[in-house]
C-alpha positions, 0 to 999 in steps of 0.5 A: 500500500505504501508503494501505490501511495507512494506513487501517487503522491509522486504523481500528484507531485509532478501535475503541481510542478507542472501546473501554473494556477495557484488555485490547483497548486492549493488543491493538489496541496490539500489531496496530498495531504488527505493522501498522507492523512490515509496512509497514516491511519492506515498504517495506526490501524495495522500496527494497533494492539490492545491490553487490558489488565492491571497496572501495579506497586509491586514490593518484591524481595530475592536472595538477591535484593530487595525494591520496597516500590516499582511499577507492576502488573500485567499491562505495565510489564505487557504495554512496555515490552510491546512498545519495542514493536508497535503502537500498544495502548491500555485499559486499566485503573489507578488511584490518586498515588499514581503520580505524573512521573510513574506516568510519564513511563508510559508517556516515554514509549507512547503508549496509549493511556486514553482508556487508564482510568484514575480515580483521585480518592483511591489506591492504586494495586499493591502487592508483596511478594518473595522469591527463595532460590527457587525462582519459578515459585513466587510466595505472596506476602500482601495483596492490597486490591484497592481500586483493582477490586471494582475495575471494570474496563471501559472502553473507547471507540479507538480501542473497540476498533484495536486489530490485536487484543491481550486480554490480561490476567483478570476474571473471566467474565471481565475477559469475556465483556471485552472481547464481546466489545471488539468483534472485528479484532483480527487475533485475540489473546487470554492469559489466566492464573490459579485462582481463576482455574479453580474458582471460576472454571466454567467461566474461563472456559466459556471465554477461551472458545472466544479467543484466538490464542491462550497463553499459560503456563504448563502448571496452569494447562495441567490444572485447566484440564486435569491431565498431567501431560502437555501435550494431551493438555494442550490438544484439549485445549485446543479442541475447545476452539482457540487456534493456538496454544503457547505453553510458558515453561519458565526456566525451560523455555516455551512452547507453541502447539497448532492443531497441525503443529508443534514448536518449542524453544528453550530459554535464553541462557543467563548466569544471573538471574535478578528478578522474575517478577512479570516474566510472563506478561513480558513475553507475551508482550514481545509476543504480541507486539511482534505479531502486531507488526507483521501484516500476516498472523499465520504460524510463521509469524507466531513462530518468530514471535515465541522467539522475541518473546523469550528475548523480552522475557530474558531481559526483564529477569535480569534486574527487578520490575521492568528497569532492564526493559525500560532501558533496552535497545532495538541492537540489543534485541536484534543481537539476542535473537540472532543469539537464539538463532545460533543457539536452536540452529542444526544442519540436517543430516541425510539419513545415508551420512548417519548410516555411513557415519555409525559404521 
């Protein structure tokens, strides 16, 4: 589209060059810019990517350190990693606490707060928690809801007209109220938790038919359907009407089934690892902010996404909250995805040379 727009303009270009009356120099001046005004929400359109979750002052404790106030929650650790791809904006809620400067983070990467609701008199999302050295499990210590508790998410007619959707960790029915408000999203994604497995299970499941793609953990897959091996899980889930299954194996790595299909990727070796903290919301966000970009969402596409999910996600690790991501550079990005290319890359060896090599 660019091209033809493109040619256009050049076309449009020459016929004012050539013209000597001022009045069509003006009316070519103001189609030009009509021109330009389409490619630009044409491209607003194509580039546009939703979430809806919950935005956070998270207090968390390592063996490795300590940070009593950082910003948290789902779509803050989604909205930033997907900044580095697209146009991301977020519905959500805040209180009186939350300052202009923890604002001006997102402001920073121009994500769209239009759709975040403040409320003056209230508080925003606390939570506390602590890691051991086993960093997969995290223990909660306080929960303070606080405006969270009554969010209901309100929507704009920008974000009702939103091509890609994250419907982050939040009840179902809320989940479910969303995706009923975008019916022309072109992919949908659902996270979910524990909590809502075990509470609100027909829910969920009635709200994952409504979507394009889940994306979990494997404890969370096994929980869901009640069978402890992956890969019957995640065709059970499957068959449910999602037409992607992505599988967040922590330390392990990650892995995406198709009904035809099945690919998996380790996790990006690090020697230090300082925080885990929204790891999951950082992938997808990597996840989804690349698929945002492409202009085709086929498994090729997904693909590439689970791998510059993994590299979001291997940033955010490495320091508490999202301090690391929030100091990324597309290099870096560019160098740790062609480090996984190196690293999950073999040549194929014709069954023949195998033969001739054991003998």
């Amino acid at each position: 589209m660019l091209k033809k727009i493109c040619g256009r303009l050049a076309g449009r270009s020459r016929q004012a060059a050539s013209s000597k009356a001022a009045g069509t120099k003006h009316h070519v001046s103001d189609s030009l810019g009509k021109l330009f005004r389409l490619f630009l929400e044409t491209q607003s359109k194509k580039m546009s990517l939703l979430v809806v979750g919950s935005v956070a002052f998270d207090a968390v404790e390592t063996p490795f350190g300590k940070c009593e106030k950082m910003l948290g929650g789902s779509a803050s650790h989604f909205s930033i990693s997907a900044s580095f791809f697209t146009k991301v904006s977020i519905v959500g809620v805040v209180g009186g606490d939350f300052s202009d400067e923890d604002h001006k983070v997102f402001d920073k990467y121009g994500i769209g707060t239009h759709d975040l609701e403040r409320i003056a008199g209230g508080k925003t999302f606390r939570w506390r928690g602590r890691y051991d050295y086993d960093l997969n499990v995290a223990h909660t210590l306080e929960t303070q809801l606080n405006v969270f508790a009554d969010f209901k998410p309100k929507l704009s007619e920008e974000s009702k007209d939103a091509r890609l959707v994250f419907l982050g960790n939040i009840q179902p029915d809320l989940q479910r109220e969303v995706r009923e408000q975008i019916p022309k999203a072109e992919l949908v994604a659902l996270d979910t938790m524990n909590l809502w497995i075990e509470n609100t299970r027909d829910s969920l499941l009635r709200t994952i038919k409504g979507v394009d793609v889940v994306i979990i953990n494997d404890a969370e897959a096994r929980q869901l359907t009640g069978i402890p091996n992956l890969i019957k899980a995640a065709r059970t889930i499957l068959s449910w009407g999602p037409k992607a299954l992505v599988v967040k194996r922590g330390e392990y790595g990650a892995a995406l089934f198709t009904e035809e299909n099945y690919f998996a990727i380790p996790a990006y070796p690090l020697e230090s690892v300082f925080d885990p903290t929204g790891a999951g919301d950082t992938f997808a966000g990597g996840f989804m902010g690349y698929l945002s970009s492409q202009e085709k969402l086929g498994e090729d596409a997904m693909r590439r996404a689970m791998i510059f999910g993994s590299v979001m996600a291997s940033f955010n690790v490495e320091e508490f909250g999202t301090e690391r991501v929030r100091r990324l550079t597309h290099h870096e990005i560019n160098e740790r995805f062609r480090a996984f290319k190196r690293m999950t890359h073999f040549e194929e060896i014709p069954f023949e040379r195998v033969e001739q090599a054991v003998r």
